[in-house]
C-alpha positions in Angstrom: 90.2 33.0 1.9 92.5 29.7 1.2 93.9 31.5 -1.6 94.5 34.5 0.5 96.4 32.7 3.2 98.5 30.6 0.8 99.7 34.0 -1.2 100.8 35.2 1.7 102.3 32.2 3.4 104.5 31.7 0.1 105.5 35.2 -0.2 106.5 35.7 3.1 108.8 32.5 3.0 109.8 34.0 -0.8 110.7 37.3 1.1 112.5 35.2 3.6 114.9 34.0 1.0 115.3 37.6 -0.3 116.6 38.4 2.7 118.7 35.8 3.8 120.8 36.8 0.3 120.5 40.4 1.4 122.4 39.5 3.9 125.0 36.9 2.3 125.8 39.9 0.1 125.2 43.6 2.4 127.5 45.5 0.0 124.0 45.4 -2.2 122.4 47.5 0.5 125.6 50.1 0.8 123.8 52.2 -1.9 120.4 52.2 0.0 122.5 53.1 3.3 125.4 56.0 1.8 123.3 57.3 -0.6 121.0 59.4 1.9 124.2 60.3 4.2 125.9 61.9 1.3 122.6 63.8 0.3 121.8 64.8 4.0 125.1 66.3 4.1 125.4 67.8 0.3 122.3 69.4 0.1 122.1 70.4 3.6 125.6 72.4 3.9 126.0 73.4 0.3 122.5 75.0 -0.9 121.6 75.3 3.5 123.8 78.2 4.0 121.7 80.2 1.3 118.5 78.8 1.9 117.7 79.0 5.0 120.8 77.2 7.3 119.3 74.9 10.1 115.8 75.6 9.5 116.6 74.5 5.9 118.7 71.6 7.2 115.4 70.4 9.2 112.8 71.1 6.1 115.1 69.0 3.5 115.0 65.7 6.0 111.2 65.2 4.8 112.3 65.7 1.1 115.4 63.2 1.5 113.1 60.6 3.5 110.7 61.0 0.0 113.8 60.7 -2.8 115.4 57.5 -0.8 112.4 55.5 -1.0 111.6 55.8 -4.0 115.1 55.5 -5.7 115.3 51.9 -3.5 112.4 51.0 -6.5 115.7 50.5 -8.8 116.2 47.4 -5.8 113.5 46.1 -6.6 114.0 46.3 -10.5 117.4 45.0 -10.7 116.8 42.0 -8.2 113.4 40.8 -10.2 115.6 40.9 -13.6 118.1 39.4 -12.4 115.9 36.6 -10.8 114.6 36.4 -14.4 117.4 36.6 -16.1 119.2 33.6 -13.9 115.9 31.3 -14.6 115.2 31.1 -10.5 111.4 32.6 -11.5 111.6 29.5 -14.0 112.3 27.7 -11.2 109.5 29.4 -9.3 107.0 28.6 -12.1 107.8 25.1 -11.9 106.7 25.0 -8.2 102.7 25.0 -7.4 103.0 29.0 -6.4 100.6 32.1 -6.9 101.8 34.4 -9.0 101.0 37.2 -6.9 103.6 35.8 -4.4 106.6 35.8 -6.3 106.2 39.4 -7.0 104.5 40.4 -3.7 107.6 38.6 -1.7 110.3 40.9 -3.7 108.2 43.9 -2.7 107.6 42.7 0.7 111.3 42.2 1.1 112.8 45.5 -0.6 110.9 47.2 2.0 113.6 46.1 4.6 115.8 48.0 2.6 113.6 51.1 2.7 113.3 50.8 6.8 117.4 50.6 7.3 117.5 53.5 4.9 114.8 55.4 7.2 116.6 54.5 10.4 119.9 55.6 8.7 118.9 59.3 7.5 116.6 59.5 11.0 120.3 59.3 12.8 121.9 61.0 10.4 119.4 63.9 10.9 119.7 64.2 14.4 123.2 64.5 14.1 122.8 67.8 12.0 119.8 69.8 14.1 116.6 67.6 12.9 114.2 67.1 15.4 110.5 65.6 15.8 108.5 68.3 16.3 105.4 67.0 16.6 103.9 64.4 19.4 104.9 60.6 18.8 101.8 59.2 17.6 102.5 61.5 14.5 105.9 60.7 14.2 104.6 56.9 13.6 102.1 58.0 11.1 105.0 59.8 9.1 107.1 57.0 9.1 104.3 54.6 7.9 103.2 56.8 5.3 106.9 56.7 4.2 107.0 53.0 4.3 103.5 52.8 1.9 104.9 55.0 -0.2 108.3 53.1 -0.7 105.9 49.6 -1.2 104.1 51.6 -3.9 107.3 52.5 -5.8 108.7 48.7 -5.0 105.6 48.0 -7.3 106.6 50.6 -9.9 110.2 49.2 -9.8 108.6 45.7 -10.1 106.9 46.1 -13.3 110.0 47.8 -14.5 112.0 44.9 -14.2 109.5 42.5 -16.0 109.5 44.6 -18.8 113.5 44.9 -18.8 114.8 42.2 -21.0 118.3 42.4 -19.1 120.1 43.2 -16.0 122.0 46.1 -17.8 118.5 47.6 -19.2 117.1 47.1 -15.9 119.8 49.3 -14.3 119.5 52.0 -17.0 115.6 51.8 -17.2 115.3 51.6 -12.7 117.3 55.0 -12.9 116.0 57.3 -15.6 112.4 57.9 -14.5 113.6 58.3 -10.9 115.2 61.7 -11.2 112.2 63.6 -12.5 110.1 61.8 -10.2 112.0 63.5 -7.5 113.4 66.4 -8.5 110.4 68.3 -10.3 108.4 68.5 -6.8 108.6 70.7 -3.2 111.1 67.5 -2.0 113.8 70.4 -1.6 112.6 73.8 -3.1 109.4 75.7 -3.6 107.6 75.3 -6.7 107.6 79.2 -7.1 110.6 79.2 -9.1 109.9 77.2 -11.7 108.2 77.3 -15.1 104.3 76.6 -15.5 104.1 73.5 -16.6 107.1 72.0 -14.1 105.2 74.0 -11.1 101.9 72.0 -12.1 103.3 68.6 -12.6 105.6 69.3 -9.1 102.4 70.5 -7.3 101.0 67.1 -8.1 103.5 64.7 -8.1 102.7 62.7 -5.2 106.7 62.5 -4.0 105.6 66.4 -3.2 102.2 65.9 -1.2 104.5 62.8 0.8 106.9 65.4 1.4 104.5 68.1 2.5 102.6 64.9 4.7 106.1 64.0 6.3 106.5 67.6 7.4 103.4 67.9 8.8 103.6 65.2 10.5 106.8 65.5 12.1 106.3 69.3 13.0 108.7 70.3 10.3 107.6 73.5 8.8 108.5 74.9 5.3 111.3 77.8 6.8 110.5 81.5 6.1 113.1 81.9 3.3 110.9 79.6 1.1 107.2 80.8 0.1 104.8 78.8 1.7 103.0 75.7 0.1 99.7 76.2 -1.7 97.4 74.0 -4.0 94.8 71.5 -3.1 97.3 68.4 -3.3 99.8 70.8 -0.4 97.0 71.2 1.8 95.4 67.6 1.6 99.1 66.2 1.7 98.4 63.2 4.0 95.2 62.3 2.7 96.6 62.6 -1.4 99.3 61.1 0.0 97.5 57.6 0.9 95.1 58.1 -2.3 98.7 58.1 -4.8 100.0 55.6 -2.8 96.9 53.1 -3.1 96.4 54.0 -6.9 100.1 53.4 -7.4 99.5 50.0 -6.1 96.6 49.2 -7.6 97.8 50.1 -11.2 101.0 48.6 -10.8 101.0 45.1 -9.0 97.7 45.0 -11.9 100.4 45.6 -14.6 103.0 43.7 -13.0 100.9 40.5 -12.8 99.6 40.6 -16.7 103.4 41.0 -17.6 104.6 38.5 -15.3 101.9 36.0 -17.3 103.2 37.0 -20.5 106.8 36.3 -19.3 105.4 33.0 -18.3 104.3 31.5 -21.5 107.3 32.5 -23.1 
């Protein structure tokens, strides 16, 4: 239990100092915060008018909600290999602190990003016909399940960055995985027009079920120009969505934690 407490006394004040140069530098955050505007606004008034207009507009929130969080992993990446790459997680390793809390306070703390980046496509949303359907309570749910999800990929982008020998591989290797991730699921489109094997792998990619659990959750139905949702992964979407989530975190702060050791006794 003593253990317990002191992880997460030191990686809350380890998150604190994340923060504090989050904010001595915002322009880090601009990508978090414009990034989402400019794919509200693209994918909603360029592919909306032919697939579906407003109703379209409202069903693509979900999906954009699903793509920010998990791109913000490449925060978490970068920031970790730079730390390592500076020698302030030498510095870290000098000091009498768990492990765990080094990595668990850069997680901790790149979930700020993910809740501006929420509150920033929430308004941005509004402004072009979104609406919360569903009651409040719900709407809670949705957003937390967001948030779990976003801590998961923090986790992902975490072991990324231990691996990366560099800032500059960091930044390449934080990128490449995240645009499959995304884009071969139901964030945007149906599964219906794709091949086989990219319908199966979108039908289970947990961004999908997220973005199917948002939906639901917010009162956001798929619109009547795209075929409806099917599968055992659509129509569990909120429970497959917490099951990914915790396996995701599971397996990677596990991974993370072995690779942070070997960086150690370097």
């Amino acid at each position: 239990m003593r253990s317990l407490i002191r992880v997460v006394h030191d990686s809350g004040w380890l998150a604190w100092r994340n923060l504090l140069n989050i904010r001595r530098t915002p322009g880090s955050i601009f990508s978090g915060v414009l990034q989402p505007i400019m794919f509200v606004l693209l994918l909603g008034y360029v592919f909306g008018g032919s697939l579906g207009g407003d109703a379209y507009r409202e069903y693509i929130l979900a999906g954009i909600f699903v793509q920010t969080v998990t791109f913000n992993a490449s925060f978490t990446t970068i920031g970790l290999a730079n730390d390592l790459q500076r020698g302030i997680v030498d510095r870290f390793r000098a000091l009498p602190i768990p492990r765990l809390a080094v990595i668990l306070g850069r997680t901790t703390s790149d979930l700020t990003t993910s809740l501006i980046s929420l509150l920033v496509i929430s308004l941005c949303g509004l402004a072009i016909g979104w609406r919360i359907r569903g009651n409040l309570l719900d709407a809670v749910a949705g957003y937390l399940l967001v948030l779990l999800f976003a801590f998961a990929m923090s986790w992902v982008g975490a072991f990324i960055g231990l691996v990366a020998r560099s800032v500059e591989v960091a930044q390449s290797l934080g990128l490449i995985w995240l645009f499959p991730a995304t884009f071969i699921s139901t964030a945007f489109v149906s599964v219906s027009a794709m091949p086989q094997p990219l319908a199966t792998i979108a039908q289970w990619n947990p961004v999908s079920a997220l973005a199917g659990a948002a939906r639901e959750l917010f009162g956001n139905p798929t619109p009547d120009t795209l075929p409806q949702p099917g599968g055992w992964p659509a129509e569990n979407a909120v429970a497959y969505s917490l099951l990914s989530s915790g396996v995701l975190i599971a397996v990677f702060l596990t991974l993370s934690l072995l690779r942070y050791r070997r960086v150690a006794t370097r």
